[in-house]
N, C-alpha and C positions, 0 to 999 in steps of 0.2 A: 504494500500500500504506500503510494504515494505520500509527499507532506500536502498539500490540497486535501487527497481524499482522508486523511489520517484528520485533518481540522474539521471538517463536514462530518465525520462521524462522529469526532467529539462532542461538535458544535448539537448534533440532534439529540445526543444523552445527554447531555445540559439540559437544553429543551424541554426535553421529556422528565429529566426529574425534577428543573425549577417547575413545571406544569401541575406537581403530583408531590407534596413534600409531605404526605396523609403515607406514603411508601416506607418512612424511618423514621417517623417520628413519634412521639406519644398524640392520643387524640385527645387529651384533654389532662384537667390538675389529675381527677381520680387517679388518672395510671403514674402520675409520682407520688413513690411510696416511700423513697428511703432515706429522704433528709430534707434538709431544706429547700423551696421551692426554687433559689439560685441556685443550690447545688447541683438538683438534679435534672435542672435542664442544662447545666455545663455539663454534666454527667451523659447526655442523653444524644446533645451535638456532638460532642468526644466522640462518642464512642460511633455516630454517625460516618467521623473523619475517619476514623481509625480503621473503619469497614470498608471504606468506598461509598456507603449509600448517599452522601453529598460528593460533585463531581465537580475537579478543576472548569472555573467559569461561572458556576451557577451564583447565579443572585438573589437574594430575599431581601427584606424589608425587616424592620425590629416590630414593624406589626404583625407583620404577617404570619411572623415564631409566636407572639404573644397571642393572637387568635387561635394560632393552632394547637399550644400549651392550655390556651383557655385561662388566661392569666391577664395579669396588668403588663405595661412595659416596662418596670422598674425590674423584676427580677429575670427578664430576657436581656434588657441591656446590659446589666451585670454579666452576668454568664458570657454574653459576646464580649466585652470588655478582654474578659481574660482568656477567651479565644484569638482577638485579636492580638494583644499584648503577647501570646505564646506563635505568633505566625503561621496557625494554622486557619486562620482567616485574614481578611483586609476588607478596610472601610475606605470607597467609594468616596469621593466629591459630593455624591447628593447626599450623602449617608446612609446609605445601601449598603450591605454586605454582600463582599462575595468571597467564592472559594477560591487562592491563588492559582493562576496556572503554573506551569513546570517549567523552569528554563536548567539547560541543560546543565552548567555549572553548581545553579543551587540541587539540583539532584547528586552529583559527583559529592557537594562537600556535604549533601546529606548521609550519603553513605560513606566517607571515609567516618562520617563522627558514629554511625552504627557501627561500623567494623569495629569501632574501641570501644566504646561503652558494651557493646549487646554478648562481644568475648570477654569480657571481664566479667558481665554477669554471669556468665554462664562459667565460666571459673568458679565462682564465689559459687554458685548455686550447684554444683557439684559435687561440693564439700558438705553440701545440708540436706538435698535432694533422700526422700526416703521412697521404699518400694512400691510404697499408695500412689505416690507423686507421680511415679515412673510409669506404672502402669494408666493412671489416669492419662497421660501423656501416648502412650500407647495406642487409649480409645481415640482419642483425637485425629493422629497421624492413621487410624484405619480410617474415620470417617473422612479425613481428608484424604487420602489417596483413592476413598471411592469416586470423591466428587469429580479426580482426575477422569476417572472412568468412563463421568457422564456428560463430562466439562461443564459440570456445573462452579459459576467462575464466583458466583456470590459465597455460595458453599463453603467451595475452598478457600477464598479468603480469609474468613468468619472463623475457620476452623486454625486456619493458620494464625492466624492473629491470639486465637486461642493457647495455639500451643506451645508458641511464644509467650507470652504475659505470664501462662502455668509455670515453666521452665524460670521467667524472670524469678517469677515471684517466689519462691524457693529460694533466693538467695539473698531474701530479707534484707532487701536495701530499702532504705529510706532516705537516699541520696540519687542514686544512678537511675534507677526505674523510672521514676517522676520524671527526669530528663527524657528518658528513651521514648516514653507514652507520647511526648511534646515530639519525637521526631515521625514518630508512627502516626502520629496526626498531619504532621507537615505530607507526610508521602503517600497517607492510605488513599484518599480520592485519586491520586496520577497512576498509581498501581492498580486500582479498579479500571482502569480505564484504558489500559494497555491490555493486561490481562480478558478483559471485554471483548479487544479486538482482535489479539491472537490466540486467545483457549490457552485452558490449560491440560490439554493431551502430550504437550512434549515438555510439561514441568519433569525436574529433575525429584526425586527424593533423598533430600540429602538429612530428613529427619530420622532417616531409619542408622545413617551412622551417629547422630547426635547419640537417641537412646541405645546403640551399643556401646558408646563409652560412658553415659553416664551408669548404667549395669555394673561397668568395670572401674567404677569411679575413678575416671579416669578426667579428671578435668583439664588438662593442655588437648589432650583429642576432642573434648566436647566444645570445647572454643574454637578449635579450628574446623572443627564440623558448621558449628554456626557460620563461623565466616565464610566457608565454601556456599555454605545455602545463601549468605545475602548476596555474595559475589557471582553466583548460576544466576541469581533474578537478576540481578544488574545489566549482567551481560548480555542478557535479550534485552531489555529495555534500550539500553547504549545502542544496544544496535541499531535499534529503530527510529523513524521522523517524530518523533510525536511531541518534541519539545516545543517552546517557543522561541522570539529573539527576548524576549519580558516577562514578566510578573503578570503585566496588564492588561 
């Protein structure tokens, strides 16, 4: 695919999920349950980013999250606040939000700074990782190697993103994680949207050598396991048009 036809196809999933944001989001206050109504609709966008279900481009209004939360504007504009301030969003001239798009550079220095933080978690999380852990991680990496199956692209993401945060979160940081969530935000809508457009039938599994060295506690392998798994998705991505010359 061309850089033309690679922007047209973006441009139409934009489209289609600024058209439909009732697709990821909660439908009203009742379905936040678990803290504060600021918290969890940053909780709710987050984890939107983090997915893919909001895509590089798309634009919303602070009303138009506050209609759909079923809320006032004061605890949407908070939550974007620190969406924005974390650069997994940006504010518009009219004061519109949208999702950044991907230029090729801030993708590169996005991933050299995973390659460091996400092997070092996964160091530290090798050390504490227990058998529940491992196998919960297990189910995951089956349900996501099914999704390869079906190329189901939402699936696999969800699942991956999964099994990642599992694996982080095991290594009891309360420094590095919070970083890494903020990078996973910045890159999960450009990853949905590559992934979109080439399936994922000739993804790699590089999570079946992560849990063979975390088995053997072995954490210099499970680090550089992780790194070989950011660095295969990379390298299809690089490969392809699909960046911009800007942000904007």
């Amino acid at each position: 695919m061309g850089r033309r036809a690679a922007t047209r196809a973006m441009q139409g999933q934009t489209q289609r999920k600024r058209d439909d944001l009732s697709m990821m989001l909660p439908v009203n206050r009742g379905d936040i349950v678990n803290g504060s109504l600021h918290d969890d609709i940053y909780a709710a966008l987050r984890q939107a980013l983090i997915v893919g279900d909001l895509v590089p481009g798309q634009a919303f209004s602070i009303r138009t999250l506050a209609e759909r939360f079923g809320t006032s504007l004061i605890p949407v504009r908070d939550a974007l606040k620190r969406l924005v301030a974390e650069r997994a969003l940006a504010m518009l001239p009219n004061r519109t939000l949208c999702v950044p798009r991907m230029t090729r550079p801030r993708f590169q220095e996005l991933l050299q700074v995973r390659l460091s933080l996400e092997t070092m978690l996964t160091r530290r999380a090798a050390e504490f990782i227990g058998v529940e852990e491992i196998r919960v991680l297990e189910r995951i990496n089956a349900d996501m190697q099914s999704a390869v199956g079906t190329d189901d692209v939402k699936r696999y993401l969800t699942a991956n993103q999964s099994f990642h945060f599992t694996l982080y979160g095991a290594a009891n940081s309360e420094v590095t994680f919070p970083i890494v969530e903020t990078l996973w935000m910045q890159a999960g809508p450009f990853l949905n949207g590559v992934f979109t457009n080439t399936g994922t039938r000739n993804a790699r599994d590089d999570h079946t050598k992560i849990l063979k060295a975390l088995r053997r506690r072995d954490a210099v392998a499970a680090a550089e396991a992780v790194g070989s798994d950011l660095a295969d998705a990379a390298d299809v991505i690089l490969a392809r048009e699909e960046f911009v010359t800007d942000e904007n």
